[in-house]
C-alpha positions, -999 to +999 in steps of 0.1 A: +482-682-745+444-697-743+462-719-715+470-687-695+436-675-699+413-704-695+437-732-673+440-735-638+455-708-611+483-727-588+485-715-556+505-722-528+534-745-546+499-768-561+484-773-530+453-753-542+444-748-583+415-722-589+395-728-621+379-697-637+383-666-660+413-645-659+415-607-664+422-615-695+394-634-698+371-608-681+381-583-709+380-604-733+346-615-729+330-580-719+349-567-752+332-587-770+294-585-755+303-543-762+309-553-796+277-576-804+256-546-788+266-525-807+261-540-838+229-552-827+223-518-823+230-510-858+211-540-874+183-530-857+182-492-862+189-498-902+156-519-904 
């Protein structure tokens, strides 16, 4: 699975491999920035 989100994008029968994030990726990573703001958020506003 991290292989599918992280490895290479074949295109054209290997002629041409992309390197980058996939959607999954994307969502993963913008999940997860959500997340830390909010509790950052919290921390902060309990102080």
């Amino acid at each position: 699975m991290l292989r599918k989100l992280f490895g290479p994008i074949t295109l054209r029968g290997g002629e041409i491999q992309l390197w980058g994030c996939s959607p999954g990726c994307l969502l993963l990573s913008l999940l997860a920035s959500v997340v830390l703001t909010v509790a950052l958020n919290l921390l902060l506003r309990a102080c």
